[in-house]
Structure formats: structure tokens, C-alpha cells
N, CA, C and O of each residue as an XYZ file, in Angstrom:
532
protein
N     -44.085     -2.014     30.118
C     -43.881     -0.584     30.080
C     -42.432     -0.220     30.398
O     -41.704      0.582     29.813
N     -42.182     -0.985     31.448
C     -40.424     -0.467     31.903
C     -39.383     -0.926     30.976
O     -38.265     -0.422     31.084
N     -39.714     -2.276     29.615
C     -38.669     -2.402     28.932
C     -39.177     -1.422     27.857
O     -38.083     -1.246     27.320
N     -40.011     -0.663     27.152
C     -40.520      0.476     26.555
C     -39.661      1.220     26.833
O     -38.853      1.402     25.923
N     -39.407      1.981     28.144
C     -38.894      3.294     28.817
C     -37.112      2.549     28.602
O     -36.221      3.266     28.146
N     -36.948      1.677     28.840
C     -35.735      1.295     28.631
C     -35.362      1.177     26.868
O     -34.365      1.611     26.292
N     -36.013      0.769     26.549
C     -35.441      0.393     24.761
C     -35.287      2.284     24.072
O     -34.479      2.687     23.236
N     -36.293      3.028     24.748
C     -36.547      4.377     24.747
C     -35.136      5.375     25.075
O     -34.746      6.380     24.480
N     -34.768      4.915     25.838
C     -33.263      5.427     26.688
C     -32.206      4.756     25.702
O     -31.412      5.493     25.117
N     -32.176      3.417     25.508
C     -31.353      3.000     24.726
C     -31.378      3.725     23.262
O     -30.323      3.929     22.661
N     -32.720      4.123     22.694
C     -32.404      4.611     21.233
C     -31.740      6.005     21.347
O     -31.105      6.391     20.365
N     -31.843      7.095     22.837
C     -31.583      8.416     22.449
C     -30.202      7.824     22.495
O     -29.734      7.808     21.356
N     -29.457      7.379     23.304
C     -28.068      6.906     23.491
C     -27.513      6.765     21.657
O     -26.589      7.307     21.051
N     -28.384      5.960     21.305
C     -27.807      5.808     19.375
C     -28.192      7.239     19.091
O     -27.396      7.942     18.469
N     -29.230      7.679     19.455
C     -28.963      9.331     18.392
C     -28.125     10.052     18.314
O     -27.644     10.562     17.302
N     -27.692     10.253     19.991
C     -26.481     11.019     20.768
C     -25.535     10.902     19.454
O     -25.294     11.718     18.565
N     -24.970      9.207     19.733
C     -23.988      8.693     18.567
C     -24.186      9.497     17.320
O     -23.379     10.353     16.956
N     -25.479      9.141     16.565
C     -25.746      9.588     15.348
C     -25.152     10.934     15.022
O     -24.699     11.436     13.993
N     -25.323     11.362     16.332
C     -25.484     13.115     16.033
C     -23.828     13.456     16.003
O     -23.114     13.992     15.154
N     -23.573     12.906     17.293
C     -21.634     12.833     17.033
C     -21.013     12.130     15.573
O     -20.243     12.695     14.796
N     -21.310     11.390     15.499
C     -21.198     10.898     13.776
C     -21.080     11.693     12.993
O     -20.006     11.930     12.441
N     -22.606     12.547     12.660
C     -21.967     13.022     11.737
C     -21.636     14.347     11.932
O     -21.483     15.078     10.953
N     -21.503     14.768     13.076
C     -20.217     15.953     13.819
C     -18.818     15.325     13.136
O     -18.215     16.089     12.383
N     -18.310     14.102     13.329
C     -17.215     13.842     12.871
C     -16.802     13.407     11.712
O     -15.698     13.255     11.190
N     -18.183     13.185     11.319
C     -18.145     12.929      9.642
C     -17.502     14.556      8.366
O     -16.751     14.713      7.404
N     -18.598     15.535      9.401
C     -18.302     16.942      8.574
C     -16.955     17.794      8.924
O     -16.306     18.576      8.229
N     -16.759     17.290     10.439
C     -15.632     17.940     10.616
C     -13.990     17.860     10.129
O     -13.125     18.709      9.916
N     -14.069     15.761     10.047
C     -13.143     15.137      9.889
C     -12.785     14.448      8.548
O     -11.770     14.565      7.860
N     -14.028     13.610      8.347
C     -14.125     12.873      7.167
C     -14.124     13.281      5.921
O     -13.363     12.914      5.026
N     -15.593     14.585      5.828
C     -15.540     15.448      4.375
C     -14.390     15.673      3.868
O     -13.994     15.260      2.778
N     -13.649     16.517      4.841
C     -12.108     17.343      4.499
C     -11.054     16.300      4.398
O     -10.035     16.404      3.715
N     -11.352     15.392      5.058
C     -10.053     14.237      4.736
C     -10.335     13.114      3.377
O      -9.573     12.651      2.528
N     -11.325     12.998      3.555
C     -11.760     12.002      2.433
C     -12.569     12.220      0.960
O     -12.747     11.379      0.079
N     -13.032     13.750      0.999
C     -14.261     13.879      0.202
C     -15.502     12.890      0.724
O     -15.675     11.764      1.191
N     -16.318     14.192      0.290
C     -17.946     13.088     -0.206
C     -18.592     11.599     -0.058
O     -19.286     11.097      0.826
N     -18.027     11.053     -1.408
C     -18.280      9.770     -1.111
C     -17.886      8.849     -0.040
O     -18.568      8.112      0.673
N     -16.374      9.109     -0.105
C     -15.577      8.061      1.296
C     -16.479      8.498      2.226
O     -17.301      7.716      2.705
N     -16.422      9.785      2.577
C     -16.472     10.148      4.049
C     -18.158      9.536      4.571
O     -18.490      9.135      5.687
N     -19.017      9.655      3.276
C     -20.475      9.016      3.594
C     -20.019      7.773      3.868
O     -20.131      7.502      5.063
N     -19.591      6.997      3.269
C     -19.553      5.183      3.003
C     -18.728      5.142      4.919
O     -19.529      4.840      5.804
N     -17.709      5.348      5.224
C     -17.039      5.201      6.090
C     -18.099      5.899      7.395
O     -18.059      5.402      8.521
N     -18.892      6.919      7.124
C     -19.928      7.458      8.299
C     -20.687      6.472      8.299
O     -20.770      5.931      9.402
N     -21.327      5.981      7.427
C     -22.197      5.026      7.253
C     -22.031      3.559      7.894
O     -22.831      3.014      8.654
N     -20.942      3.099      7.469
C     -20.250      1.601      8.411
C     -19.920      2.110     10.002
O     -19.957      1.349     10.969
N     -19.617      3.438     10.061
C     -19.656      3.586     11.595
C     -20.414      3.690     12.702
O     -20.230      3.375     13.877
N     -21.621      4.372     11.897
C     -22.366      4.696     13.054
C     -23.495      3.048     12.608
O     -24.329      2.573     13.379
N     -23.174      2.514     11.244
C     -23.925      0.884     11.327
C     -23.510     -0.145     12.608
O     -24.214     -0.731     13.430
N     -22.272     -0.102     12.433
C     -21.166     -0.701     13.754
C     -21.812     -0.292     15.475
O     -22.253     -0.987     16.391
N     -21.627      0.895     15.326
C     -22.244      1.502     16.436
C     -23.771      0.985     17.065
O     -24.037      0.407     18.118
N     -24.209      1.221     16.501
C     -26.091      1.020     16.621
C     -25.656     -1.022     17.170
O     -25.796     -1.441     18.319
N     -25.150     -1.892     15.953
C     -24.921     -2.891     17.016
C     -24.399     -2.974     17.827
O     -24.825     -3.820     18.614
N     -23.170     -2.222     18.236
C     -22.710     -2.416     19.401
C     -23.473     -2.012     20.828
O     -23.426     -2.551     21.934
N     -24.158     -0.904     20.372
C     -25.160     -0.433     21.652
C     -26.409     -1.173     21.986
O     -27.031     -1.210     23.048
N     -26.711     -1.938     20.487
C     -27.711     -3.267     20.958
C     -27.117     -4.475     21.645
O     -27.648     -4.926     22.660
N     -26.245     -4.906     21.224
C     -25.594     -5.758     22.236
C     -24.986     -5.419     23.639
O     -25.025     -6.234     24.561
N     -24.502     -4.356     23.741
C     -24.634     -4.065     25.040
C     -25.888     -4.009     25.758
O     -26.009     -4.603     26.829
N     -26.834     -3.335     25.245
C     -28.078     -3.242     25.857
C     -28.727     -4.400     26.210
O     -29.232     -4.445     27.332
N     -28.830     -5.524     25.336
C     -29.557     -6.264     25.736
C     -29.542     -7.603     27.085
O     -30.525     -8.342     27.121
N     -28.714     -7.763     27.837
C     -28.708     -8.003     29.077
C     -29.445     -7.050     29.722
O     -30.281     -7.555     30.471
N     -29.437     -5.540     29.699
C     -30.371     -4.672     30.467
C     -31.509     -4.478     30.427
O     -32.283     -4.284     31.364
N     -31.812     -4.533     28.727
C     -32.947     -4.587     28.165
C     -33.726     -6.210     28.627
O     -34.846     -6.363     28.139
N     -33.259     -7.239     29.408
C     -34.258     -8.483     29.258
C     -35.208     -9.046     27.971
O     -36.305     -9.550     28.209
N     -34.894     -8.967     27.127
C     -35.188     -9.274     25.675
C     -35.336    -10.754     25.286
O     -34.530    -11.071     24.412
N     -36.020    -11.594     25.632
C     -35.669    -13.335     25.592
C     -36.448    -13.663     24.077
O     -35.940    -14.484     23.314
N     -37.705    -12.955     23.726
C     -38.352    -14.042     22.745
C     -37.783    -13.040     21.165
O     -37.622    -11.821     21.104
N     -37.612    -13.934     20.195
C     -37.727    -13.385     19.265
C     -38.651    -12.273     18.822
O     -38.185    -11.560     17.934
N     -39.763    -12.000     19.218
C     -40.672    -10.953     18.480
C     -40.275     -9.871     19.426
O     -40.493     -8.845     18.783
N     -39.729     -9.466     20.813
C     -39.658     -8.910     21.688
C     -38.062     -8.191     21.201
O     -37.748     -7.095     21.666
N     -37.100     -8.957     20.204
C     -36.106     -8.296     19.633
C     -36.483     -7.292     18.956
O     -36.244     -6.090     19.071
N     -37.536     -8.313     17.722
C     -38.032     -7.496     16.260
C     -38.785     -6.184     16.831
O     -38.460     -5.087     16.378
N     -39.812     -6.290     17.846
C     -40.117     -5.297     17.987
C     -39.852     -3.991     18.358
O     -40.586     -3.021     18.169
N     -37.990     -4.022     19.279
C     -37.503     -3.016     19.775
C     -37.085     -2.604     18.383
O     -37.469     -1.548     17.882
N     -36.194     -3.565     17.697
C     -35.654     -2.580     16.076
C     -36.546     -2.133     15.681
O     -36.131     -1.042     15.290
N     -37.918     -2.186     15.400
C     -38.309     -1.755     14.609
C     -39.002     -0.552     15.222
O     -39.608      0.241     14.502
N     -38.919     -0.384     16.675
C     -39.198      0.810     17.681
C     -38.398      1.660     17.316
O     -38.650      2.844     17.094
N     -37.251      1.053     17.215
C     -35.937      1.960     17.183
C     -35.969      2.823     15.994
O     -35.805      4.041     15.919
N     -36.239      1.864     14.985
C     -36.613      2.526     13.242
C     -37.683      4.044     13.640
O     -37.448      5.252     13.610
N     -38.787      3.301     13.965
C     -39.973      4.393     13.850
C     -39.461      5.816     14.676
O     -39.920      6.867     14.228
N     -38.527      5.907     15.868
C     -38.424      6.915     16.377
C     -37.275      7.798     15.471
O     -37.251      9.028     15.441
N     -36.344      6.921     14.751
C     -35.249      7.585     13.925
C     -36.209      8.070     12.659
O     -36.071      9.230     12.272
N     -37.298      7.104     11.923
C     -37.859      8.015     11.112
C     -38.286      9.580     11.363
O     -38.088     10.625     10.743
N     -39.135      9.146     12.868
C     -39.957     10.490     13.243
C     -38.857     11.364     13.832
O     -39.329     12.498     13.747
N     -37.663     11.456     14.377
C     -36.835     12.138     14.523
C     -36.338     13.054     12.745
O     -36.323     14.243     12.427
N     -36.149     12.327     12.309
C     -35.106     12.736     11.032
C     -35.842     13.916     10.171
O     -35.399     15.015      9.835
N     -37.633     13.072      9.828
C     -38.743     14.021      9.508
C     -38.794     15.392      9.973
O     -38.509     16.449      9.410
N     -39.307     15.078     11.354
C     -39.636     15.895     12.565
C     -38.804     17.336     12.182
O     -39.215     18.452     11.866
N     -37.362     16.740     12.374
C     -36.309     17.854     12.372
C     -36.039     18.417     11.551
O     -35.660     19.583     11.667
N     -36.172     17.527      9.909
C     -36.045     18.258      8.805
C     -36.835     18.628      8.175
O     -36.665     18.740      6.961
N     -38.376     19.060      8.986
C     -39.464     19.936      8.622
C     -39.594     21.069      9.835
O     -40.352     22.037      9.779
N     -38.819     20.797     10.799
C     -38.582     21.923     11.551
C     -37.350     23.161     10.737
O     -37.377     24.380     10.567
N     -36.560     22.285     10.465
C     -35.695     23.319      9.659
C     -36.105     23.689      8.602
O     -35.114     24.200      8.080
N     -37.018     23.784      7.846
C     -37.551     24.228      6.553
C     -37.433     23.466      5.629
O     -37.809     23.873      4.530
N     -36.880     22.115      5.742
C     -36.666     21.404      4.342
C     -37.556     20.821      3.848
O     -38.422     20.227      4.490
N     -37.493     20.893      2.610
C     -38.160     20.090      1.742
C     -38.501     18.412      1.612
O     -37.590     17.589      1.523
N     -39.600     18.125      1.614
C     -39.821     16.415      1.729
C     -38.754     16.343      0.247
O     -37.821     15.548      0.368
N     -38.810     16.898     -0.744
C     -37.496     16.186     -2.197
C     -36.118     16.569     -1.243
O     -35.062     16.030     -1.572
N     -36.122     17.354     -0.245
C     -34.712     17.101     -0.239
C     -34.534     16.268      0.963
O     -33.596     15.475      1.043
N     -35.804     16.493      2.329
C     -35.048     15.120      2.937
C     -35.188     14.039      2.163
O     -34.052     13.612      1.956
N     -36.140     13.244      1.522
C     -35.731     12.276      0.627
C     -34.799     11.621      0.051
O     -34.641     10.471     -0.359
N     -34.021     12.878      0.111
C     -32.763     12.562     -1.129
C     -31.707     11.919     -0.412
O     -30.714     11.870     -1.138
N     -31.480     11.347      0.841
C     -30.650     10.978      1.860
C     -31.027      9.550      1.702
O     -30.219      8.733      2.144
N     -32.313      9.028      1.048
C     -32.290      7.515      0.903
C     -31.976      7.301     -0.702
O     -32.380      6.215     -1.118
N     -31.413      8.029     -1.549
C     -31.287      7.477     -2.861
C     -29.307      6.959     -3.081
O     -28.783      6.588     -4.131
N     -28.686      7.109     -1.827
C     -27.545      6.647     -2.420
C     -26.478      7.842     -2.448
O     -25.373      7.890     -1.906
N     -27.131      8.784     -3.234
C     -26.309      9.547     -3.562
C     -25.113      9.988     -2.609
O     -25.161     10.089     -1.383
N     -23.938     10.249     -3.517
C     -22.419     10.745     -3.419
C     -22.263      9.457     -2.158
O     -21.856      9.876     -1.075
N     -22.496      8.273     -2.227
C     -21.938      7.572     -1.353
C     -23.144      6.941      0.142
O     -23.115      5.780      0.552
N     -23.941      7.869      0.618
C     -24.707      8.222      1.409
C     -25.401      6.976      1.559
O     -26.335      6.541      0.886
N     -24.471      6.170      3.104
C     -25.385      4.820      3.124
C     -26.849      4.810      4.252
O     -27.022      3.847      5.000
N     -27.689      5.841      4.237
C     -28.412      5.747      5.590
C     -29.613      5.123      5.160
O     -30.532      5.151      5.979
N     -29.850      4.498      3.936
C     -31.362      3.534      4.031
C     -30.550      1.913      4.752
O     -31.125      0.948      5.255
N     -28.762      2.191      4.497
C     -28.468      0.579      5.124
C     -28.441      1.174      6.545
O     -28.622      0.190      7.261
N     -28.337      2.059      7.196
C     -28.155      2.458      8.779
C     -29.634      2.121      9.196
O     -29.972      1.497     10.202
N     -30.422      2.638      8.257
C     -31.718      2.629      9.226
C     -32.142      0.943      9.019
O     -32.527      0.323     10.010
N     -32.074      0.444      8.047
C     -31.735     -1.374      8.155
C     -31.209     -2.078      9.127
O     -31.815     -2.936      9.769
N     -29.775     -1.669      9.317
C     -28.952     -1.781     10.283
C     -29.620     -1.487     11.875
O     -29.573     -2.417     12.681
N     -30.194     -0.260     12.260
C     -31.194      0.532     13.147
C     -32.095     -0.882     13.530
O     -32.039     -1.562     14.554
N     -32.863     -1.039     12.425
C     -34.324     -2.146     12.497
C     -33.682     -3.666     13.105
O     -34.051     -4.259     14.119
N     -32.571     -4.080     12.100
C     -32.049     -5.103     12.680
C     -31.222     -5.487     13.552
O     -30.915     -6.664     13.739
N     -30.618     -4.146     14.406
C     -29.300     -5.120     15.049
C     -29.768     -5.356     16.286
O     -29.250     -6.450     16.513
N     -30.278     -5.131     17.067
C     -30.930     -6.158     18.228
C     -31.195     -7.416     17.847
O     -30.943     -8.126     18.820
N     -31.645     -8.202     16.766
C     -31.669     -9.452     16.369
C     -30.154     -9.807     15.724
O     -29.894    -11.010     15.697
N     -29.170     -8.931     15.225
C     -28.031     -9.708     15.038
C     -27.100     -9.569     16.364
O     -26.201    -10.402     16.482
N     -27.217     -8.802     17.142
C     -26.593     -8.777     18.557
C     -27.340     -9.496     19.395
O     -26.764     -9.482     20.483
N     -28.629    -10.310     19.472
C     -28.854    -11.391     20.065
C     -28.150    -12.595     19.514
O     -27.780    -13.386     20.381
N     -27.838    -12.965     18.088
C     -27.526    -13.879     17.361
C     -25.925    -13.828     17.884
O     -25.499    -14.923     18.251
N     -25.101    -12.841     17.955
C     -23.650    -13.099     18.228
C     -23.746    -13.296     19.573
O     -22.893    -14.004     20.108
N     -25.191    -12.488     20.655
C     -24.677    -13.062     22.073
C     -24.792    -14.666     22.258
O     -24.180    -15.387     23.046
N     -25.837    -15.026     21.219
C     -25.842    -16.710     21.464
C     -24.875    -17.410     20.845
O     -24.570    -18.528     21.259
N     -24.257    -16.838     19.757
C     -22.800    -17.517     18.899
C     -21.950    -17.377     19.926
O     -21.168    -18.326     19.983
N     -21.740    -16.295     21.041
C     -20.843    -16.165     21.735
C     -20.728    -17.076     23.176
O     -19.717    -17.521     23.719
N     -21.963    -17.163     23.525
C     -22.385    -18.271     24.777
C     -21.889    -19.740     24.199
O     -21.211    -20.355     25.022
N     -22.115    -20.465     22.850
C     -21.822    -21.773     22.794
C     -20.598    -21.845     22.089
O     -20.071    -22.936     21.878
């Protein structure tokens, strides 16, 4: 239960990010880069990000067996789905238009973020053990 409440704390910490992301994506990136760049470059950042906060985390998190990785990413996934939903049926949108955030378009990498999301606790275990030997 207490690494639950912990992997739990660790994902709002990535939303926080998320949410600053793309604060700096619209504020900074759109206007400097256009559209496409500014998605592709939001996209590798806040991908970057999400591992870096899994690798930090996981000394805190106590995480030893492989399925005990898979299962936090994919914790992590299910709460960013039900977040993203959640919010963009609170705001009135349309299931065709949240949708439209996994087809690619104008650049828009977030089906690789939420990939990225699922997996990087297993590739930030993999560099903490590349990094130990």
C-alpha cells in the first residue's frame, strides 16, 4: 500500500511537469517554433522528463522485481489516461476531438509520451543497473 501512495505522489509530480510543459510549450515554443517543432520538441521534453523523475524515484520508490517496475508504468499510464479523459470531458470536449491528440497530427508526439509514461521506470531501472556495473 505505501509503495501505491508513493508511485501515486510520484505520478502527480510528472503531471505538475506535464502541465508546466505545455505552459511552456504555448507560451514559448508555438511562437518561437510553430506547430509542428514546438509539438515534436514538447514531446521529447516532457518524454525526457517522465524518465528522469522515474529514475530519481526509484531508490524511494523500493522497486526490486521486474513486474513491480511494469506495474508502476503502467499505473502511471492508467492515471494519465483517466486524468486527460476526465478533464477533457469536464471541459466540454468532444471524445473526436480529445482523440485527435493520438493521431500525430501537426507534429503532436503524446501516444510516444504516454509510451514513454508506461515505460520509463523499466528504462530508468535499466540505466540505474548500466550505471552500477
Amino acid at each position: 500500500m505505501l509503495k501505491a501512495l508513493k508511485a501515486l505522489a510520484v505520478w502527480f509530480s510528472i503531471l505538475a511537469l506535464a502541465i508546466a510543459n505545455g505552459l511552456l510549450r504555448e507560451t514559448l515554443l508555438l511562437p518561437a517554433f510553430g506547430t509542428p517543432s514546438a509539438f515534436i520538441l514538447s514531446g521529447l521534453l516532457l518524454s525526457a522528463l517522465i524518465i528522469a523523475v522515474a529514475w530519481l524515484s526509484l531508490p524511494w520508490l523500493h522497486l526490486h522485481r521486474p513486474g513491480q517496475v511494469w506495474l508502476m508504468g503502467f499505473g502511471w499510464l492508467a492515471l494519465t489516461l483517466a486524468f486527460e479523459f476526465s478533464f477533457g470531458l469536464a471541459q466540454g470536449k468532444s471524445w473526436p476531438v480529445m482523440l485527435e491528440a493520438y493521431t500525430f497530427k501537426d507534429g503532436n508526439l503524446w501516444p510516444v509520451v504516454l509510451a514513454v509514461t508506461a515505460c520509463a521506470p523499466f528504462i530508468a531501472e535499466k540505466i540505474r543497473r548500466k550505471a552500477r556495473n
